[in-house]
C-alpha positions as CSV (number, residue, x, y, z in Angstrom):
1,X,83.8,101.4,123.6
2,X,85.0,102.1,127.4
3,X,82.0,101.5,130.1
4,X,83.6,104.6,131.2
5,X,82.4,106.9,127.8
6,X,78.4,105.6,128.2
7,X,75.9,107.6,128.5
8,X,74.1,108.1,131.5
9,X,70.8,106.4,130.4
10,X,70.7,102.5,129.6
11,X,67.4,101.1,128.0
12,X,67.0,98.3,130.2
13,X,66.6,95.0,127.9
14,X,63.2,93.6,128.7
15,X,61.4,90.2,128.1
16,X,60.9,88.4,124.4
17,X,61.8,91.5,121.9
18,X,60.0,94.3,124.0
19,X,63.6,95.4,123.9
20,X,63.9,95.0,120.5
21,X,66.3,96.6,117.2
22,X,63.7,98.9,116.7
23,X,63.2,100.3,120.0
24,X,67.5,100.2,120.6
25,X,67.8,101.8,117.5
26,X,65.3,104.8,118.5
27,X,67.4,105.0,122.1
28,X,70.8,104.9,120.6
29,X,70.0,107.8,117.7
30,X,69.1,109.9,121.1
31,X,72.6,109.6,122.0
32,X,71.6,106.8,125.2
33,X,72.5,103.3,125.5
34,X,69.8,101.2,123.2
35,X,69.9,97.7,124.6
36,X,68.5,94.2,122.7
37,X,66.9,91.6,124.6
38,X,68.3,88.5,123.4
39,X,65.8,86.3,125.1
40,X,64.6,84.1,122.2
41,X,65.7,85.9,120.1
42,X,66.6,83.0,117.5
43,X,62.9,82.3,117.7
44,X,61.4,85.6,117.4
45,X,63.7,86.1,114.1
46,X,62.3,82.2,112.4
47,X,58.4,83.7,113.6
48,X,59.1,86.8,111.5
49,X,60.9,84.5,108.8
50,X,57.4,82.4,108.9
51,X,55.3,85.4,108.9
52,X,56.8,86.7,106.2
53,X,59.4,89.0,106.7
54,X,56.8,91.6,104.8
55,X,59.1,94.6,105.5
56,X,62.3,92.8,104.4
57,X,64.2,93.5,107.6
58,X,64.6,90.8,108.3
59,X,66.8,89.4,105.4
60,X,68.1,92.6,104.6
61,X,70.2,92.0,107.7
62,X,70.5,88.1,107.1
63,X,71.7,88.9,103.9
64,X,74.9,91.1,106.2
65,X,75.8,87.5,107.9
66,X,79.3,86.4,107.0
67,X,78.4,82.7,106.8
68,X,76.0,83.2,103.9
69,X,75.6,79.6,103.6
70,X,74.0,79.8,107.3
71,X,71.4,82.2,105.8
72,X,70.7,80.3,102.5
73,X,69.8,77.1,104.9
74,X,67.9,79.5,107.3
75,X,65.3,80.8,104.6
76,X,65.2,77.4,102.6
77,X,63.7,76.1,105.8
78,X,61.9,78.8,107.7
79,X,61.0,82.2,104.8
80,X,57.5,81.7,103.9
81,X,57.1,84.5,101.5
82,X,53.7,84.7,101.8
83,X,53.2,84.1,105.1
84,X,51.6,81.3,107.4
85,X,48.4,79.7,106.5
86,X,45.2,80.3,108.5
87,X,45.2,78.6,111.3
88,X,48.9,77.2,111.2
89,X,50.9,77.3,114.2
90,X,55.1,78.2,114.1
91,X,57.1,75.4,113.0
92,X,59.2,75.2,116.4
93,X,62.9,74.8,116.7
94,X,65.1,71.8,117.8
95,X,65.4,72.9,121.6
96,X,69.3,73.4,123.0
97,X,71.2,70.3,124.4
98,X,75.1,70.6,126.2
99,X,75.9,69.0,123.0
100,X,73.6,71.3,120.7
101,X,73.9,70.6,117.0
102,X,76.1,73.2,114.6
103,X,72.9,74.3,112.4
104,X,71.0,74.7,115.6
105,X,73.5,77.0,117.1
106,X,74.2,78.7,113.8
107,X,70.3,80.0,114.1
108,X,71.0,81.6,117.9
109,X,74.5,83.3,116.1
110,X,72.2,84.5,113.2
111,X,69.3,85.6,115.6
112,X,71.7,87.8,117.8
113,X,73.3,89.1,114.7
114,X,70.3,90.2,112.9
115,X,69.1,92.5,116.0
116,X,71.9,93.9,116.6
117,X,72.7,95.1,112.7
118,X,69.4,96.7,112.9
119,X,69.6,98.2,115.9
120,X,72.9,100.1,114.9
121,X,71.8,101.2,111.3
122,X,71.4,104.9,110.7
123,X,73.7,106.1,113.8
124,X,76.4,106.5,115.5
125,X,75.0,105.5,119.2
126,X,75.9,102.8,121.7
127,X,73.5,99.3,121.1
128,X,74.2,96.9,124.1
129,X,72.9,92.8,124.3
130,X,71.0,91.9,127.1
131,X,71.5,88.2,127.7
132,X,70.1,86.3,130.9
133,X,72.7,84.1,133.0
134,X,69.9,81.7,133.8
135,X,69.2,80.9,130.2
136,X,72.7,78.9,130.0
137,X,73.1,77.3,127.0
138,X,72.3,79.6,124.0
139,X,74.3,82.6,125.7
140,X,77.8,81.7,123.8
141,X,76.7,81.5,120.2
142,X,74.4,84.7,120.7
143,X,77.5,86.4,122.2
144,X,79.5,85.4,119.1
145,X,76.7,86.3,117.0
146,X,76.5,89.8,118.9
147,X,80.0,90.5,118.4
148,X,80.1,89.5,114.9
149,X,77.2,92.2,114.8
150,X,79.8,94.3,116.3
151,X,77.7,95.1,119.5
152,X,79.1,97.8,122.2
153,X,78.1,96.4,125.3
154,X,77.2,92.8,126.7
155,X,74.8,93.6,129.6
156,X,74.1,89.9,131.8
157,X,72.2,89.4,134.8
158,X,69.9,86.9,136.2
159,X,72.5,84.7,137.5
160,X,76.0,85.1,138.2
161,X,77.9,85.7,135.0
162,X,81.7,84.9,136.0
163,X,82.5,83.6,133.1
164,X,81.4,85.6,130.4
165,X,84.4,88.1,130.3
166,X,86.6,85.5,129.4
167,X,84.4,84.0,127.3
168,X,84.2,87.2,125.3
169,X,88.1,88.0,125.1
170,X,87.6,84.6,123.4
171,X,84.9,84.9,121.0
172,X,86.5,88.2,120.3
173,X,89.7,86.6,118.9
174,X,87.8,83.9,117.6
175,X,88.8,81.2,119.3
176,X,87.0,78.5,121.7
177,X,84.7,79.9,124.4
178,X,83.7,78.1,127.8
179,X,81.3,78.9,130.6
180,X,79.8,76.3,133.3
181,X,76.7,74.6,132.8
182,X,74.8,74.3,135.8
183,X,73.6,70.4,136.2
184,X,71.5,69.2,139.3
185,X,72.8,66.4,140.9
186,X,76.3,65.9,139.4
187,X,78.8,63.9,141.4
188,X,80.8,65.4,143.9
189,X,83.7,67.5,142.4
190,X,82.5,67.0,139.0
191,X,81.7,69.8,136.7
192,X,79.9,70.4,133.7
193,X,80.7,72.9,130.3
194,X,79.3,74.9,127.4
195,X,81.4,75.1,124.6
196,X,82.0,76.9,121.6
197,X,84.3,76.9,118.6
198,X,84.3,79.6,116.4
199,X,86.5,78.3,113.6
200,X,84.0,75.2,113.6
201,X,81.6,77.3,111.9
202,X,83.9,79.0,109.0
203,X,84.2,78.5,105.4
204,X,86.4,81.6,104.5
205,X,88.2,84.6,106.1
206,X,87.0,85.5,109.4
207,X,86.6,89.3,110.4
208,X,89.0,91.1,113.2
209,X,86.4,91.6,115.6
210,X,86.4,93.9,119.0
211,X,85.2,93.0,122.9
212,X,82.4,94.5,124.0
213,X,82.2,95.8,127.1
214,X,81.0,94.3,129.8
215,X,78.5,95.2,132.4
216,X,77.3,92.8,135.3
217,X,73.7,93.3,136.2
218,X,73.6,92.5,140.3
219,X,71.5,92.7,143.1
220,X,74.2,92.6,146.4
221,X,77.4,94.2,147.2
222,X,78.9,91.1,147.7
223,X,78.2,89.3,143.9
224,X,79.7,93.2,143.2
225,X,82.9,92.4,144.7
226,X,82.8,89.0,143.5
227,X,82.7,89.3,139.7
228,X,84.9,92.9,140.4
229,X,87.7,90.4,142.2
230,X,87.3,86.6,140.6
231,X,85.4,87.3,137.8
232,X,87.0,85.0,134.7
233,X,88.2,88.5,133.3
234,X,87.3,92.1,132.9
235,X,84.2,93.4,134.4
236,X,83.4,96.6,132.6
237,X,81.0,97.8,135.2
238,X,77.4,97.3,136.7
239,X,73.8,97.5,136.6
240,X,72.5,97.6,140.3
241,X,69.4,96.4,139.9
242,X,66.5,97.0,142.4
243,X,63.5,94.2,143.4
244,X,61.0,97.0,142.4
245,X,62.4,96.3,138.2
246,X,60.5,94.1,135.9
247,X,61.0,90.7,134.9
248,X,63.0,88.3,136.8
249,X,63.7,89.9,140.4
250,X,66.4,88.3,142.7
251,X,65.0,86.7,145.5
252,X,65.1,88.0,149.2
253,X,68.2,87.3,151.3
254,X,67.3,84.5,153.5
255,X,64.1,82.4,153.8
256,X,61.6,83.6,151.5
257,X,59.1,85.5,153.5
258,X,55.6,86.3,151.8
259,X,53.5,89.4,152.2
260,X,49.6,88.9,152.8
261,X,49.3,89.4,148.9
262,X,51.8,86.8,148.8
263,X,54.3,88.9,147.2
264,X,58.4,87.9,148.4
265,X,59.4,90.2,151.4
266,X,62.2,92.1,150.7
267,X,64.3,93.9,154.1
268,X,67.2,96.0,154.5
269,X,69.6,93.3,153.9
270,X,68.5,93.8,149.9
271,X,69.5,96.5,149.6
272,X,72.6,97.7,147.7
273,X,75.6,100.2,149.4
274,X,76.3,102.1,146.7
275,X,79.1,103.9,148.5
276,X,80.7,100.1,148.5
277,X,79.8,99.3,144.9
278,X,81.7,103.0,144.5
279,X,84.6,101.5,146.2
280,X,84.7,99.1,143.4
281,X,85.9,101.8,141.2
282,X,83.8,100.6,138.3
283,X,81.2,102.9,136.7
284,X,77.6,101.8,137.7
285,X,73.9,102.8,137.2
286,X,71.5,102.0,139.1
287,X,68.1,100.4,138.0
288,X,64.4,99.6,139.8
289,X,62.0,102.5,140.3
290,X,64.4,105.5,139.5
291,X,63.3,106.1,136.0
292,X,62.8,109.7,136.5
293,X,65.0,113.0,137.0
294,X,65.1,112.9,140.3
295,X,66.2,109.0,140.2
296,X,69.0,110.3,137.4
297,X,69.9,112.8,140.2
298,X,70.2,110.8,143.1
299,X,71.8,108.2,141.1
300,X,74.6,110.3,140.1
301,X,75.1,111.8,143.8
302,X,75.6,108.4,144.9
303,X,78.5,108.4,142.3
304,X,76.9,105.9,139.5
305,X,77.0,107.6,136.0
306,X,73.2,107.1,135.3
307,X,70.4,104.9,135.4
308,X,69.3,101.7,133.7
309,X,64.7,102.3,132.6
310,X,62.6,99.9,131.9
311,X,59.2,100.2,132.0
312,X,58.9,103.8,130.7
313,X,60.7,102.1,127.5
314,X,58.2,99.3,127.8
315,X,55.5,101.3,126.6
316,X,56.5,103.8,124.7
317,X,55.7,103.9,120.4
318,X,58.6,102.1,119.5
319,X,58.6,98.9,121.8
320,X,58.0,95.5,120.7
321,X,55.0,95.0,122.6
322,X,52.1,93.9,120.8
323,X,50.3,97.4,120.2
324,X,46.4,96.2,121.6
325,X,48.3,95.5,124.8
326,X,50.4,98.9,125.3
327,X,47.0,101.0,124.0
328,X,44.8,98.9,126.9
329,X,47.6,99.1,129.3
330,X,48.1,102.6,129.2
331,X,44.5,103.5,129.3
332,X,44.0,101.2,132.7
333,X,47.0,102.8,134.1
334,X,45.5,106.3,133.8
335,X,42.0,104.8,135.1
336,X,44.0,103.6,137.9
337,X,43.2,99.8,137.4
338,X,46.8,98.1,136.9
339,X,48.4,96.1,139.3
340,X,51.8,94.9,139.6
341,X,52.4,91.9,141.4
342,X,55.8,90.3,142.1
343,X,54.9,86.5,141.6
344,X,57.2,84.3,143.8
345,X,55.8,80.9,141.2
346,X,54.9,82.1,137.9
347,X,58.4,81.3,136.9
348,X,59.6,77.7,136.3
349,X,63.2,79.1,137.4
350,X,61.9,79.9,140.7
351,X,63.2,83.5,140.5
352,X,60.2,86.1,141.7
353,X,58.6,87.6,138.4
354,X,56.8,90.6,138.1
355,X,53.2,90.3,136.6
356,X,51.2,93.0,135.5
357,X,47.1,92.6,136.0
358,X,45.4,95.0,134.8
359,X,41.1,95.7,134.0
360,X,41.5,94.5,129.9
361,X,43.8,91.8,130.4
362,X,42.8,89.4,127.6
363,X,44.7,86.7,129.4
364,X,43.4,86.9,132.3
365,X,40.1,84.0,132.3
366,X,42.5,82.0,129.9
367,X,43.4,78.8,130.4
368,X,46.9,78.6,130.0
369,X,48.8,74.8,128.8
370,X,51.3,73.3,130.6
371,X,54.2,72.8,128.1
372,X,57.5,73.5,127.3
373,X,58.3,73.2,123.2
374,X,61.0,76.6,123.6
375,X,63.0,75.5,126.8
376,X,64.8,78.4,127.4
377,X,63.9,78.1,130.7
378,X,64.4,74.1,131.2
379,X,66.9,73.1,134.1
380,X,69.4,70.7,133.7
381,X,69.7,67.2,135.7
382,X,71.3,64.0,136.0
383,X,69.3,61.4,135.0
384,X,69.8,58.0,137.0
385,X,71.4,56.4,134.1
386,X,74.2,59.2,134.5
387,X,73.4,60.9,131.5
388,X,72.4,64.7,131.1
389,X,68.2,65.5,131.2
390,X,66.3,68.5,130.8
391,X,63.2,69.4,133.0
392,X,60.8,72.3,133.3
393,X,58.6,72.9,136.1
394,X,55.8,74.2,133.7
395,X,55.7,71.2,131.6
396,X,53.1,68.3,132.0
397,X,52.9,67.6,135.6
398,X,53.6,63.9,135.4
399,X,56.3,64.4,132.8
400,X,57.8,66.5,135.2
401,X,57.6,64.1,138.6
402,X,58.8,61.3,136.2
403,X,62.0,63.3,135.4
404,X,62.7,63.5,139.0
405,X,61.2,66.8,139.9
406,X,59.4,67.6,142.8
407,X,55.5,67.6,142.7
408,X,55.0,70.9,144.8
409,X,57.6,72.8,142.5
410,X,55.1,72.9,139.2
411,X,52.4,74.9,141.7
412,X,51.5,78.1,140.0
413,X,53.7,77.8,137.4
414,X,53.6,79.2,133.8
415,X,55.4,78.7,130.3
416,X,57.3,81.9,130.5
417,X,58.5,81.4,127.0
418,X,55.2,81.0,124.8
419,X,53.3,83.6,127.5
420,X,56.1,86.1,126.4
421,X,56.1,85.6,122.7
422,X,52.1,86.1,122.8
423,X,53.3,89.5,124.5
424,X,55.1,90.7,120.8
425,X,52.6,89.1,118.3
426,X,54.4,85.7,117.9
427,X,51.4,83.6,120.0
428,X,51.1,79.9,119.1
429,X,48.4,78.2,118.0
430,X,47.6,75.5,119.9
431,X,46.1,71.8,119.0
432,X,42.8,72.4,120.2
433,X,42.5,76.2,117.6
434,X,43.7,78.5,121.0
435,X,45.4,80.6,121.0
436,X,48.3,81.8,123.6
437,X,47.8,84.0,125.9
438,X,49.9,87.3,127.1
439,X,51.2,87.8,130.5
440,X,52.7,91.3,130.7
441,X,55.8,92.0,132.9
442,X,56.8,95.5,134.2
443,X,58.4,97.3,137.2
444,X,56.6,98.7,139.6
445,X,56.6,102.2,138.1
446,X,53.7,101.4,135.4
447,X,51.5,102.3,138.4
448,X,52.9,105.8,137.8
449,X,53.3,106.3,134.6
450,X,49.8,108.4,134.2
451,X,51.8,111.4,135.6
452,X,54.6,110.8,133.0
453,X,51.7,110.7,130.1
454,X,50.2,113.9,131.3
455,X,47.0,113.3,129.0
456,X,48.5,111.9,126.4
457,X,47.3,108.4,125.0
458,X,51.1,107.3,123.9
459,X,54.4,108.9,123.5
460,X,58.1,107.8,122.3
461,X,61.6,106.7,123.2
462,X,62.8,110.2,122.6
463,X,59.8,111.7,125.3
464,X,61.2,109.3,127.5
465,X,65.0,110.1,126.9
466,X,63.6,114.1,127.4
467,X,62.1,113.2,130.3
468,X,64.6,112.0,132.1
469,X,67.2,114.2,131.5
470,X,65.3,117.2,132.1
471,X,64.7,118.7,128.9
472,X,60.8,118.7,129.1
């Protein structure tokens, strides 16, 4: 599929399976672009494994794999057909290395796979894989596990993703994939790579596969032009992405300024020229606080083709987020008690990250543990003996200074990874009987969104899809 053919609305792919097949699915059937969030997504698919899989989905797309002896080793060790006992937390996965195991990236290919087969049963619609730059080093086996899916569109943001078009003409063909690997403190001149085989992982035939599309999610004209000029092959087209959006913002040009809530300051030099980013010649939709008709109109005067949405999608029936929390969410919204705040430390990346307070939060008194047992969101570093580490500024404190990190870094910080998988029902038990606690992300819009539910108490993708293009 041409970037040129999509529709004008993208479901914007949002935090640990809020995005996820089922909510895609729902978009796509509407005719719109239904995007996956692969963000943990390996581990999302081995808690529903341990949980156990009680609607079957789960290996009812496992069972589509074309390595089935990746799936027979995946449910000898993870399916518990009836489920975890009380008071057991999630057997946890071997965490990513540059030099990551072949069974442990088998279980990021299968992950990716399995969300996007569901998402495209039952249609004919677009199903796109969101992927975050940052999270480096499961992105090329849940690209190759995407495409084998036969996904339509690789959306990538977070970062700068210059080498992901090549590395999908790659994967596509089946052959060996590269992309930098970002490493603090490597000599001068030296570089480090990700790599990935695909004929590594066969033991018969492989399938003709076909490159997705690709779409650059940005935040300046100039990383625009960039990836549109240098970029290690062809960009597709982009997402220009607002600071008002959820998740992971891009920080201010310049030095980080902070409001007297202590929210990053963001100035005219933030924001994006469209008419220069239609120079580009590349389709592009625009995303952050437009998720309405107007913001469709506007949009499409300025020459982009739509708009990416997040936060309406957030909410809606057929999200991934954990039902108490949309249900209490909603409810303060209308009362007027929810607050978004755009948090310059919750995340160890050091990216701004929008929170969402709001009057019910369950989290909110919590304690929460410093720890990092996922490490998606670990950084990379050379350790004095030369060799490769792996830090996180949310982990223990003095596990973190004894890495070589920087004491004042781990200030407000918080596990991203476990907060997140709290958000969609996967929360871990904890050694002392706790449990994990949510912290909800959203754009700015949820503030709104009492207009949009005119008195009602919920609503679904398909309201939203109406919504926006007029039809209600």
């Amino acid at each position: 599929m041409s970037a040129a053919s999509l529709p004008p609305v993208i479901q914007g792919g949002m935090g640990v399976a809020i995005s996820d097949w089922r909510l895609a699915r729902a978009v796509a059937r509407c005719g719109q672009l239904g995007v996956v969030s692969g963000t943990g997504v390996d581990t999302v698919l081995m808690r529903r494994l341990q949980d156990g899989d009680p609607d079957g989905h789960m290996r009812r797309a496992m069972a589509q794999f074309p390595m089935p002896h990746v799936v027979e080793r995946m449910l000898e060790r993870y399916f518990l057909p009836e489920g975890r006992p009380p008071n057991t937390p999630y057997a946890l996965l071997p965490m990513f290395r540059q030099e990551t195991p072949r069974t442990r990236q088998e279980i990021a290919m299968l992950g990716a796979f399995v969300e996007v087969t569901l998402a495209r049963e039952g249609h004919q619609g677009p199903i796109g894989m969101n992927l975050l730059t940052k999270v480096q080093l499961p992105n090329l086996p849940m690209l190759y596990g995407s495409i084998l899916a036969g996904v339509d569109v690789v959306l990538m943001g977070a970062g700068i993703p210059r080498d992901i078009p090549a590395a999908l003409d790659a994967l596509a063909e089946h052959q060996p994939a590269t992309m930098a690997f970002d490493v603090e403190g490597l000599p001068s001149g030296a570089n480090a790579l990700l790599r990935l085989d695909p004929g590594e992982y066969w033991e018969g035939p492989k399938p003709t596969l076909r490159r997705p599309a690709f779409l650059a999610i940005i935040a300046s004209n100039s990383l625009a032009t960039m990836l549109a000029r240098k970029a290690s092959g062809r960009v597709d087209g982009f997402v220009v992405e607002g600071p008002t959006a959820g998740g992971h913002n891009a920080p201010p040009r310049g030095e980080m300024q902070l409001n007297e809530d202590g929210e990053p300051v963001y100035g005219p030099r933030d924001a994006v020229d469209l008419a220069k980013i239609r120079e580009l010649g590349l389709p592009f939709w625009v995303a952050g606080g437009v998720g309405t008709p107007e913001g469709l109109q506007q949009a499409q005067a300025a020459g982009a083709v739509g708009i990416q949405v997040g936060t309406l999608f957030a909410f809606c029936e057929e999200s991934g987020l954990a039902p108490e929390y949309r249900s209490s969410i909603l409810a303060a919204a209308v009362r007027g008690e929810v607050q978004v705040r755009t948090d310059p430390r919750a995340s160890p990346t050091g990216y701004p990250f929008k929170v969402v307070h709001w009057s019910d939060d369950p989290g909110a008194e919590k304690p929460r543990e410093r720890i990092c047992d996922l490490g998606y969101l670990r950084s990379a570093y050379v350790t004095p003996e030369g060799e490769i580490g792996f830090r996180c500024a949310s982990e223990p404190i003095a596990a973190f200074v004894q890495k070589g990190g920087a004491i004042e870094e781990t200030e407000g910080r918080k596990c991203l990874c476990n907060a997140l998988m709290a958000n969609v029902g996967f929360a871990q038990q904890r050694r002392d009987g706790s449990i994990e606690p949510p912290l909800l992300t959203s754009g700015d819009e949820l503030q709104n969104i009492g207009d949009f539910l005119g008195g009602r108490t919920s609503y679904s993708a398909g309201d939203v899809i109406d919504y926006l293009l007029g039809e209600r």
